[in-house]
C-alpha positions, 0 to 999 in steps of 0.5 A: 720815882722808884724809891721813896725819896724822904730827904733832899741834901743840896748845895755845896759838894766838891772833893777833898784831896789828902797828901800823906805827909808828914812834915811841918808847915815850916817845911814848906820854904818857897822853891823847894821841893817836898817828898809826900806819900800817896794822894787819897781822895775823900767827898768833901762839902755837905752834899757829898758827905750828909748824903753818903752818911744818910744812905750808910744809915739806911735812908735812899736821899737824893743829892743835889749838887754842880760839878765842873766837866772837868777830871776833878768832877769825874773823881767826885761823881765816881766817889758819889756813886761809889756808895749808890749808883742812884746818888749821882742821878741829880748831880748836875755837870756844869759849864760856868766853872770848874769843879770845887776842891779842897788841898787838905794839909794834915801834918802829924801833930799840927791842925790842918790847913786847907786850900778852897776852890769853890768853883761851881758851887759859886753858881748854884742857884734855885733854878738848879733845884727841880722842886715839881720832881721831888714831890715825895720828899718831906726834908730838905737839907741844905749845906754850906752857903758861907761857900757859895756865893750866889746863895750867900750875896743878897743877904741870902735872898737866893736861899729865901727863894729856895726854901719858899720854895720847898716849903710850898712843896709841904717840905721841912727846911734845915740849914747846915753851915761851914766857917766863912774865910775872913779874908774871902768875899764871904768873910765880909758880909753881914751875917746877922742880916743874913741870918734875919732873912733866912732864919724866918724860912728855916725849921731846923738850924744846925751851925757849930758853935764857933760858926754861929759865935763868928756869925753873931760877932761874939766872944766867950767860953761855952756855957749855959748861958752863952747857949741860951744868948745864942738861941734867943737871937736864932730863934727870935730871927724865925728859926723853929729848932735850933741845934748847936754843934759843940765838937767834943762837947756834944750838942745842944738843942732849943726849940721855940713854940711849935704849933699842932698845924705847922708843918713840922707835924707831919712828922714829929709830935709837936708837944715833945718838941715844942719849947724843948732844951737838950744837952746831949754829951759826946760819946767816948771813942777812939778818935782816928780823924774828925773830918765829915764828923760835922756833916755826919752829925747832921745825918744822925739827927735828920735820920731819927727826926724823920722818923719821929723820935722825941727830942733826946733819943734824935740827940742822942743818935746825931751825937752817937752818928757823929762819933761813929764818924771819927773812928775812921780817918775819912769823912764817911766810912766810920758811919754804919746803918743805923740798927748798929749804931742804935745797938752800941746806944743801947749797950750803955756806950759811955759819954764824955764827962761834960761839966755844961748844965741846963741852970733854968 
């Protein structure tokens, strides 16, 4: 390898196609037509967005993901290599379906509703992975399996597979997931087994809290104490570090105990890391969307990890990545290289006001 390859994001990648409207949901009257603006088109899915961002920060990630031969796959892999020529190198063309989309409806004042078509990724298996040639990499990032069929049926048996893998190959895991669809296949599964059987597998676990509340079929208001419950399940499944996205909120951090000869002493010190809790609030923006702000999130701490970087300065930096995310309404161009985000840190960026507190 030419480069110096230190994080691998795999699995679900596939394009967001944006409509410029500004009606109403109950604009949409069957037989009727509605007038929209121009389409703009954006990366969609974990592969696409956490790499894009780890390259504008600064890092040379290699992407692995399926794309149909198809225009849509096209559009998607012209949108990778947009930012990259390289990116595109372990995209793999395939013929089992075609490429994944997402119709994102966005009217003014209103949320979003979005059409999914996971095509491909439905496919994505371990076989797709060339482990023997990425021997250089030290993180292994994967996205998105509520989205994913192979990945997800089995109780995740296929990721187990994957993640063995990787780890046999002296590479860290991380885990990243999107919202399962209740009325989809995937809606249905049992994700506390699911969880049970990755987790032990996982180093590094990063849901959003209303992921993980669906997940572990729990209701409630966020608190101390609800982050607290959650992180004991995680973390009493096998999960090493869990990081909890909290959208405006911030995020927050719990670590079980990490032992000197794991493998995650290779690049973080392990005492500073071990049995650490953090609450790092949101920076304070002017929000132009929030797309990708999730998967951008992601980049920022796998970006200052890699490095080394204590507990607080990683979460510090995921949320601070995360906010640069937002100032833009596309999931990617709001990221900058890291230097410039390290700089408005320094310059005493303001944070939210956050009433959430460690109370042990």
């Amino acid at each position: 390898m030419s480069k110096l390859h230190e994080i691998i994001v795999a699995g679900h990648t596939c394009v967001d196609l944006i409509p410029d409207w500004n009606g109403k949901f109950a604009d949409i009257i069957p037989g009727h037509l509605i007038v929209t603006g121009k389409m703009r088109f954006s990366t969609g899915g974990a592969v696409p967005n956490t790499g894009i961002d780890l390259k504008r920060l600064g890092l040379d990630p290699i992407l692995i993901g399926k794309i149909g031969d198809d225009l849509i796959g096209r559009i998607t892999l012209e949108i990778i290599r947009s930012n990259g020529d390289d990116l595109g190198d372990h995209i793999i063309k395939s013929y089992e379906a075609g490429s994944s989309y997402t119709l994102v409806l966005s009217p003014p004042n209103e949320d979003r509703a979005f059409l999914h078509y996971p095509g491909v990724n439905d496919t994505f298996c371990s076989k797709d992975i060339p482990f023997d040639d990425l021997s250089d990499s030290k993180i292994f990032h994967f996205g998105y399996p509520p989205v994913m069929k192979t990945i997800y049926e089995n109780d995740g048996n296929e990721l187990v597979k994957i993640f063995k893998n990787a780890h046999d190959h002296k590479m860290i895991t991380s885990l990243d997931m999107t919202m399962p669809d209740p009325n989809s296949e995937s809606g249905k599964i049992n994700w506390r087994k699911f969880l049970s059987n990755v987790l032990p597998y996982t180093d590094v676990f990063l849901p959003s809290l209303d992921e993980i509340l669906y997940m572990t079929e729990r209701k409630g208001e966020l608190s101390h104490e609800l982050l607290v419950d959650l992180t004991d399940e995680l973390l009493g499944y096998g999960a090493k570090i869990v990081v909890i996205k909290l959208g405006k909120d911030g995020a927050y951090l719990r670590s079980g105990k990490i032992k000197s000869d794991d493998l995650l002493s290779g690049i973080i010190d392990t005492k500073l890391w071990s049995e650490a809790e953090i609450i790092s609030p949101a920076f304070k923006v002017n929000v132009a969307g929030t797309t990708g702000s999730g998967d951008a999130s992601i980049a920022g701490f796998l970006a200052k990890f890699l490095q080394g970087a204590n507990p607080k300065e990683t979460m510090d930096f995921m949320c601070a990545t995360g906010a640069f995310c937002t100032e833009a309404i596309d999931s990617t161009s709001g990221v900058k290289h890291m230097k410039i985000i390290e700089d408005r840190i320094k310059q005493g960026w303001e944070r939210l006001p956050s009433n959430l507190k460690i109370r042990r």
